[in-house]
C-alpha positions as CSV (number, residue, x, y, z in Angstrom):
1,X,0.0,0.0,0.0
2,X,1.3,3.3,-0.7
3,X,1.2,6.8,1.0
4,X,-1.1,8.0,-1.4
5,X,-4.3,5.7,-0.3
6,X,-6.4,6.8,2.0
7,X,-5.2,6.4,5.6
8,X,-7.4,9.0,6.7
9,X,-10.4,9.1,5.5
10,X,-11.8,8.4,9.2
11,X,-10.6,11.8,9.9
12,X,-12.7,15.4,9.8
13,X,-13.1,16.5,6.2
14,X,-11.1,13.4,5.0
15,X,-7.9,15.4,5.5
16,X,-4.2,13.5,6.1
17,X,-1.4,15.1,8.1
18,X,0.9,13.4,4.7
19,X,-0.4,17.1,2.5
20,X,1.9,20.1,1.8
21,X,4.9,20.9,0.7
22,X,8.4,19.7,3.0
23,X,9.7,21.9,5.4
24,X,12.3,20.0,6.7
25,X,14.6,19.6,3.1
26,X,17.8,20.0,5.2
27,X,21.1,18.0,3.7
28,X,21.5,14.7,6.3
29,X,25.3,16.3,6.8
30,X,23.2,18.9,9.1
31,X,22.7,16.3,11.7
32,X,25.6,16.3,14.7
33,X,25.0,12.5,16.0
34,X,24.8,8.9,14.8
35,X,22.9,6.3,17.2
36,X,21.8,2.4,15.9
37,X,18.2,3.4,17.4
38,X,15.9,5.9,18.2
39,X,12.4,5.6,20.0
40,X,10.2,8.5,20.2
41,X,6.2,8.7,21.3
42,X,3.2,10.7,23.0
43,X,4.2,13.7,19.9
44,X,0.3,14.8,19.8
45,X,0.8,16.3,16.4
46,X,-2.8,18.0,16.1
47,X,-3.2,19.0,19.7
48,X,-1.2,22.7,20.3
49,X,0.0,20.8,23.6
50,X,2.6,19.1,21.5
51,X,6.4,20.5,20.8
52,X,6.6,20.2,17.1
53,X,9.1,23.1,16.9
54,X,11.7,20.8,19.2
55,X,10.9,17.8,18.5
56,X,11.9,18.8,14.6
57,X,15.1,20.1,16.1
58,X,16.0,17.0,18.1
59,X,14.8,14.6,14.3
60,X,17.4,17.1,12.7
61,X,20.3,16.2,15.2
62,X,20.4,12.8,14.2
63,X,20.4,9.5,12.0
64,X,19.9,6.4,12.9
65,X,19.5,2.8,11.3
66,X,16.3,2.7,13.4
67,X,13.4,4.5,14.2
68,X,10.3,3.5,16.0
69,X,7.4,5.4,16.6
70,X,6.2,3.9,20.0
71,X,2.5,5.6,19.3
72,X,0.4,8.7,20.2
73,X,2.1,10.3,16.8
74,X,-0.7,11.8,16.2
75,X,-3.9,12.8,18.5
76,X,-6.4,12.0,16.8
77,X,-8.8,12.3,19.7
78,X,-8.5,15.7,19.6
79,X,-8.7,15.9,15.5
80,X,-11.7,14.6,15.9
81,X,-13.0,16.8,18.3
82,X,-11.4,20.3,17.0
83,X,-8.8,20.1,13.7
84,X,-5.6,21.8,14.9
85,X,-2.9,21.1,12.0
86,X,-0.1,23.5,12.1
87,X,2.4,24.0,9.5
88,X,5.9,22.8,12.4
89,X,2.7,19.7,12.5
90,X,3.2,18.9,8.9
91,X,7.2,19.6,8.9
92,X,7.7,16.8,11.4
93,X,5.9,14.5,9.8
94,X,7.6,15.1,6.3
95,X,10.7,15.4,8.4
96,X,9.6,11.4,9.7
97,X,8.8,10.6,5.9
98,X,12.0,11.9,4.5
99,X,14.3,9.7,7.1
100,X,12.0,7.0,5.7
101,X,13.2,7.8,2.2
102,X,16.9,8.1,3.1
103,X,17.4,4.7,4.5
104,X,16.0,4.7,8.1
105,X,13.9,1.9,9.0
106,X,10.7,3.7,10.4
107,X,8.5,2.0,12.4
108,X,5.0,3.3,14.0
109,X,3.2,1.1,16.3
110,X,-0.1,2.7,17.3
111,X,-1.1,3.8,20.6
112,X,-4.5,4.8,22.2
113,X,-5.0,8.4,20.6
114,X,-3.6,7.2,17.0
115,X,-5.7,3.8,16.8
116,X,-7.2,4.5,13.8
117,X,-4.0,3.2,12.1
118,X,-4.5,-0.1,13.8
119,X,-6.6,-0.9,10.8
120,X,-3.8,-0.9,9.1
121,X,-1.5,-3.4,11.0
122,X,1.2,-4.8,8.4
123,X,1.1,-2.2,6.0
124,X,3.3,0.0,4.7
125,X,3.3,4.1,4.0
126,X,5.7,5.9,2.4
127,X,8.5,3.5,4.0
128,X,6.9,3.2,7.1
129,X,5.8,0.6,8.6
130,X,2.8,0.1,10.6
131,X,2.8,-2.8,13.3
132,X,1.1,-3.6,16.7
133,X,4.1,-4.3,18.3
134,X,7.8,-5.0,17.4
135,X,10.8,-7.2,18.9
136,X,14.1,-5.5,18.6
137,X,17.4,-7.0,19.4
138,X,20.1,-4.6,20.5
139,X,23.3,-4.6,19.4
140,X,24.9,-6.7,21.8
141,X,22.0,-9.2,21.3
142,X,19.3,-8.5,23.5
143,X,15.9,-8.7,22.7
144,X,13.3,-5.7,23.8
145,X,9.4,-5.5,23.2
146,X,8.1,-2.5,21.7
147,X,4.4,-1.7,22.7
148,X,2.9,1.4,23.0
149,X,1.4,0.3,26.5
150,X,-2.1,1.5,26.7
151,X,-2.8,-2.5,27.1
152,X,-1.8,-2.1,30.4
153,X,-3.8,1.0,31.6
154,X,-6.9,-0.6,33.2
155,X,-8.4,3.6,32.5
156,X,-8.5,3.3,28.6
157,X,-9.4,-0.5,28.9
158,X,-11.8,-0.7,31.1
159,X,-13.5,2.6,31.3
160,X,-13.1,4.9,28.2
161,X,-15.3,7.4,28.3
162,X,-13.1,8.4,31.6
163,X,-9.9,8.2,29.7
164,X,-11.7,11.5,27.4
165,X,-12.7,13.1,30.4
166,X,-9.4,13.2,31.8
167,X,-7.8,13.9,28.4
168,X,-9.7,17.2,28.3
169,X,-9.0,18.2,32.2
170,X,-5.1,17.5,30.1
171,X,-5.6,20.3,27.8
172,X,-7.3,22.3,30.1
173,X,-4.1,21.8,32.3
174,X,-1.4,22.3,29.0
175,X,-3.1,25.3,28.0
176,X,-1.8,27.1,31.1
177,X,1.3,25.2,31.2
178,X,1.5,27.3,27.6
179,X,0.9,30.0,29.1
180,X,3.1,30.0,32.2
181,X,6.3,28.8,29.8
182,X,5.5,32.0,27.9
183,X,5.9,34.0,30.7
184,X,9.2,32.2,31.7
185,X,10.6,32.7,28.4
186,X,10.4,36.6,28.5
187,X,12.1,36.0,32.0
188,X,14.9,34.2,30.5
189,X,14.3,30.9,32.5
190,X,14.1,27.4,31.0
191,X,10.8,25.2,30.2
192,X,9.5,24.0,32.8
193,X,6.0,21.5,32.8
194,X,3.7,22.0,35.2
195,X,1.5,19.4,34.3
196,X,4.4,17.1,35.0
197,X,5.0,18.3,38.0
198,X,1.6,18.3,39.7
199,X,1.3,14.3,38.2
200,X,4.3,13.3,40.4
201,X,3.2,15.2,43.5
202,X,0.2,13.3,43.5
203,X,0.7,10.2,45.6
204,X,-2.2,8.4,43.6
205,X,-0.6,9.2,40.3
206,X,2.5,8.0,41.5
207,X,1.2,4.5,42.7
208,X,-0.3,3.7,38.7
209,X,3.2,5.0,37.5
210,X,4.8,2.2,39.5
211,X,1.7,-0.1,39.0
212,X,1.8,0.1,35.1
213,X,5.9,-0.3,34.9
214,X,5.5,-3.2,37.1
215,X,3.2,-4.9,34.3
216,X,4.8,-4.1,31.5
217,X,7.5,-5.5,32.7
218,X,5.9,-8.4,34.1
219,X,4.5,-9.3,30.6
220,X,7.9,-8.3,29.0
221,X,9.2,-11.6,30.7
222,X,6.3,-13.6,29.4
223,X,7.3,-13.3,25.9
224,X,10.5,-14.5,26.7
225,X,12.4,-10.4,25.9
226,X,14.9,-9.3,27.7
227,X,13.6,-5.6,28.1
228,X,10.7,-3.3,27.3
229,X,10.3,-0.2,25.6
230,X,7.0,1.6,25.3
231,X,5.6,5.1,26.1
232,X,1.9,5.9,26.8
233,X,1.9,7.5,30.4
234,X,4.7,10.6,29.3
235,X,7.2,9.5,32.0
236,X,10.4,8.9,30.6
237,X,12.3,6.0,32.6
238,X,15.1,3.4,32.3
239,X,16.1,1.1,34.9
240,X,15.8,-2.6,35.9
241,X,12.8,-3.9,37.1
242,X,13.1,-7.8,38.5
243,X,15.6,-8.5,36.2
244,X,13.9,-7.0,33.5
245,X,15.2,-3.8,31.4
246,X,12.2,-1.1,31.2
247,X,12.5,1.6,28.7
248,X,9.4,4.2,29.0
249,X,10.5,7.3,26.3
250,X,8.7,9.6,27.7
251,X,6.5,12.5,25.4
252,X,7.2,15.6,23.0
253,X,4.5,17.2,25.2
254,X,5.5,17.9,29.0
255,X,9.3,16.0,29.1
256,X,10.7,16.5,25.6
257,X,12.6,13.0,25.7
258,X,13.6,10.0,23.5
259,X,15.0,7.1,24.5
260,X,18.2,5.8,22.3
261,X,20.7,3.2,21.2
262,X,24.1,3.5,20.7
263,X,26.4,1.3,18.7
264,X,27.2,-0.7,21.4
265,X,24.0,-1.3,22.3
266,X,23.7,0.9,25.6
267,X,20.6,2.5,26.4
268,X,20.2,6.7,27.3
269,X,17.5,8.4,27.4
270,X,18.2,11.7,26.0
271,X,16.0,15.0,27.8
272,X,16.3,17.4,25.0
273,X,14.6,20.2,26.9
274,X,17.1,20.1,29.6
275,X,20.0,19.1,27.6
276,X,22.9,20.8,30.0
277,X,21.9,17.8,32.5
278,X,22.9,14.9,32.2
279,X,21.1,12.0,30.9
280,X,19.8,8.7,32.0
281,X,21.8,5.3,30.9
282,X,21.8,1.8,31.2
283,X,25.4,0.1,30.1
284,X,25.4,-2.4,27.0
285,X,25.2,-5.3,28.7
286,X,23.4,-6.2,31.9
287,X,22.9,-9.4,34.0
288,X,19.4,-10.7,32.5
289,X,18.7,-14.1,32.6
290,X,17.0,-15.1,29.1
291,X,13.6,-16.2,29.2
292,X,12.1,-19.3,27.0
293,X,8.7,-19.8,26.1
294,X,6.6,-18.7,23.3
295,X,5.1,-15.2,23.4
296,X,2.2,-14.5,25.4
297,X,-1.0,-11.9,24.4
298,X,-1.2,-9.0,26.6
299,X,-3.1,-10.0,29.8
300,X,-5.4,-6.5,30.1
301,X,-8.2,-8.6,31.8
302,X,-6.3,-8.5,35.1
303,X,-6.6,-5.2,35.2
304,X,-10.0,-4.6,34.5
C-alpha cells in the first residue's frame, strides 16, 4: 500500500497530516550525532499541547538505522474533536517521511490516541511501517518488546469514556502550562512543565506510575524479551525492574525526551529540553537471565 491511499479518510473533512509541501529539506550532513536506534512517542501532532518546533530540532540532530514510533504520533482524539494542524505539525511529519526515504527503518506502532491506524497493521506508507508491536534486538543481542502500552492502563481498557474526560481536564491543564512557559521565556528561565509536576506530587498518580511499569515488565518476561520499551503515560524512565530492562521514552509534550541506542548497544534516554543535565543510561550489557517460552498476548483482563 502506498502513502497516497487513503489512511485518513476516518478523519474530519477526510484530511491527512501526509499534505503540503516539506519543510524540513535539510542536507543529512546537518545532523551532529549517529545512534543504531531511536524511539520517540506521545508527539500529539494535532493538539497545540505538542512540541513540534523541538521535536523537529532534536529529528534534525540525528540518524539512525532505526526508528520506532512507539505511538500517540498523532492525536487523533483531539482531530476529531477540534482540527488543529499547524504547519511545524506537517514539517515533522515530512521530516519522519524523508528519514524514511533516506534509509531509516521507520516503524510506528499505534497507541490509544492514534488507533485509527491499527486498521492498518502490516502495511506499509511511504517506507513506514505500521505494526502492533515489534521485537528488537540490540546490538549486543538483547531482545526488547516495543508496545505502546495502553494494554496495560486498566483507564482506557476498562473505562473509556473516563480516559476523554481526563484527556480534556489535560488540555485544560497544558493550555496554562502554555501560558506559564511563555511567561518564563520573557524571564529568561528554561521550560519547565507544570502538568508534570503536579502528576508526580500526586501520591495516587505516582502509585499507577509504579503499577503500570510493574506490568509491563511483568509481561515483557512472558514473551521470553529481555527488556521493554513503550511510552503511553509521558514519564520517561530506564532502569531494571526484577531482572527486567524497562524503557518508557517519555512525550514531545511535558518531558521532551527519546530514548536511544548506541552502537554498542547501551541504552540513554536523551532530555532534550534540559539538555545541560545529564542523561539517564543503562550500560550495554546487563545481568538478564534469558527467558524461553513462546510469546504470550497482553493479559489486560487482570486489570480490568
Amino acid at each position: 500500500m502506498h502513502i497516497d491511499q487513503p489512511f485518513f479518510k476516518a478523519w474530519p473533512g477526510g484530511q491527512g497530516p501526509f499534505l503540503g509541501g516539506e519543510g524540513s529539506g535539510e542536507s543529512a550532513s546537518e545532523a551532529t550525532q549517529r545512534y543504531r536506534t531511536v524511539w520517540i512517542s506521545d508527539v500529539h501532532l494535532g493538539t497545540p499541547g505538542c512540541q513540534a518546533v523541538a521535536l523537529l530540532e532534536f529529528l534534525k540532530h540525528f540518524e539512525s538505522d532505526h526508528l520506532f514510533l512507539v505511538g500517540d504520533i498523532i492525536d487523533g482524539w483531539q482531530l476529531r474533536r477540534n482540527w488543529y494542524w499547524p504547519q511545524a505539525h506537517n514539517d515533522v511529519v515530512q521530516k519522519l517521511l524523508r528519514k524514511a526515504r533516506k534509509g531509516t527503518q521507520v516503524v510506528f506502532i499505534p497507541g490509544n490516541h492514534d488507533e485509527f491506524a491499527r486498521r492498518y497493521l502490516g502495511h506499509n506508507f511511504g517506507g513506514v511501517d505500521v505494526a502492533e508491536e515489534w521485537i528488537h534486538e540490540t546490538a549486543d543481542g538483547r531482545k526488547l518488546w516495543i508496545t505502546h502500552g495502553d494494554l496495560f492502563d486498566g483507564v482506557i481498557q476498562c473505562a473509556r469514556w473516563l480516559a476523554h474526560l481526563g484527556d480534556s481536564a489535560y488540555g485544560v491543564m497544558l493550555k496554562l502550562n502554555q501560558h506559564l512557559n511563555s511567561l518564563r521565556a520573557r524571564l529568561g528561565l528554561p521550560y519547565w512543565s507544570l502538568s508534570r509536576y503536579l502528576k508526580f506530587k500526586v501520591k495516587r498518580a505516582a502509585s499507577y506510575v509504579g503499577d503500570f511499569e510493574a506490568a509491563v515488565a511483568r509481561e515483557a518476561r512472558k514473551r521470553g524479551a529481555h527488556g521493554v520499551v513503550c511510552g503511553h503515560i509521558h514519564h520517561a524512565e530506564l532502569r531494571e525492574i526484577d531482572g527486567i530492562t524497562y524503557a518508557n521514552d517519555g512525550d514531545w509534550v511535558e518531558s521532551l525526551t527519546a530514548l536511544v541506542e548506541h552502537a554498542d548497544g547501551r541504552l540513554e534516554i536523551i532530555e532534550w529540553g534540559e539538555r545541560d543535565r545529564p542523561s539517564r543510561e543503562l550500560p550495554p550489557t546487563h545481568e538478564i537471565p534469558a527467558h524461553a517460552g513462546e510469546f504470550l498476548p497482553a493479559a489486560t483482563a487482570e486489570l480490568c
